[in-house]
Structure formats: structure tokens, C-alpha cells
N, C-alpha and C positions, 0 to 999 in steps of 0.2 A: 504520437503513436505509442501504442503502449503492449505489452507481450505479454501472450495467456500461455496461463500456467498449465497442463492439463496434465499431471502425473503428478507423485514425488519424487521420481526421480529427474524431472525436468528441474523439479522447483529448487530442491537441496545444491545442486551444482550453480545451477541460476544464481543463488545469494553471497554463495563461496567466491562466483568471476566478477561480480559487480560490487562497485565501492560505494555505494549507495540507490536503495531500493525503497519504492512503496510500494507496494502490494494491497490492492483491492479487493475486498471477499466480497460476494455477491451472493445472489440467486435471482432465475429469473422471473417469480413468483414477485418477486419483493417492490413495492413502488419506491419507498424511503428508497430503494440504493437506483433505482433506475432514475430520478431527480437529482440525488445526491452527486453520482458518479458525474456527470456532464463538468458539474460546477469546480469538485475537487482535481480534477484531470486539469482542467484549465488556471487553477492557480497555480498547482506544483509545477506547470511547465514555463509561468509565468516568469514566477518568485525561484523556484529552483531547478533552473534547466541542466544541470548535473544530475539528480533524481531520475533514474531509470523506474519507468513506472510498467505495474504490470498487475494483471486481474487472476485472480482466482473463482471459477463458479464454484461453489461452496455444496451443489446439490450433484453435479456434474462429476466432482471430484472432492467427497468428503473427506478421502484419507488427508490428505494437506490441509484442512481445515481442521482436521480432529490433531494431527499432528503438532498444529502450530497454535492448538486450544483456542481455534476461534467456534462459537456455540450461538452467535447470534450474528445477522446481516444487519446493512455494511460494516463492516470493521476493516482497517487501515490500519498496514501495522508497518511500520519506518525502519528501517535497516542501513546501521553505520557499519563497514568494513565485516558484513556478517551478521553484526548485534544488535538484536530490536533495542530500539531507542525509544520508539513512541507507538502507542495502541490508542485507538479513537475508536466507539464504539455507538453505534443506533446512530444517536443525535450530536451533530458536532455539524458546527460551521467551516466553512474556506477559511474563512478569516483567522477563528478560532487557532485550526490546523497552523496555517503561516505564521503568527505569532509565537506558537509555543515552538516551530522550528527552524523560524530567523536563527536565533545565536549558535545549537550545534552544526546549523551548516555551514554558517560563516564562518566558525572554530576548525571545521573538517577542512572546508576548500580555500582557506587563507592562501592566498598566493605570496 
């Protein structure tokens, strides 16, 4: 399950209470993210069930997208303790995503 954004001021507290976020920008015009979203939703839950995951429409609610300087769909943008860590933008695979965020999450959530 994953939790829509629909404000800034939903979104700014949302990043501050959670220790790890990815955030989905969207639109619903967009095919790329209507194929993409399915795919990436399902490995971040897979691979890192700590990742609180969450959507932004980007057309819906451009202030948080103009906010967080995202200018094109989909873009994925990863959040350590607050701090974007990683941006993936148009074209990027699951896989892709997983590998470049294996080692900060297993750095962050070392038990």
C-alpha cells in the first residue's frame, strides 16, 4: 500500500515522520509511469520492506512537484532520514533502482 500525497503540506511533515521514503511522481495523462508504477511498487516492497512508499500526481498537485524540482513524469526520488538520496527519472528499470539502493539501505537498516 502506498500513501498519496495531495498537498505540501501533507508532503513536508510526511518526510520529516518517516525514516525512509520513495515517492512516486506521476500524471495521469502519462503511459511510461502508468506501466512503470506497477513494476517499481513491487520490487521496493519486495527488496525493501522498510521503504514507506508514496505517490504524488504531479498535475493534481504541481506545487510539490515544482517544490521538489521534479519537471518531468515518472521520477522517484528516495528519502534517507529526510535527505533525497537517489532521483530516477523517465526511463529506469526495477532492477536498475534495486541495485543502486542495495548498499544505502543495508548501511541505514543494519540491525
Amino acid at each position: 500500500m502506498s500513501v498519496s500525497l495531495n498537498s505540501v503540506a501533507a508532503y513536508v511533515p510526511f518526510l520529516q515522520q518517516q525514516h525512509a521514503v520513495a515517492v512516486y511522481f506521476s500524471a495521469p495523462d502519462c503511459a511510461v509511469c502508468s506501466v512503470l508504477k506497477p513494476r517499481v511498487f513491487a520490487a521496493l516492497r519486495r527488496d525493501f520492506p522498510r521503504l514507506v512508499l508514496a505517490e504524488v500526481d504531479s498535475v493534481a498537485v504541481p506545487e510539490v512537484a515544482a517544490q521538489c524540482g521534479v519537471f518531468s513524469v515518472p521520477t522517484l526520488i528516495v528519502y534517507f532520514a529526510g535527505q533525497e538520496l537517489l532521483r530516477k527519472v523517465r526511463n529506469f528499470s526495477p532492477a536498475q533502482l534495486a541495485a543502486e539502493l542495495q548498499r544505502p539501505y543495508a548501511l541505514f537498516f543494519e540491525d
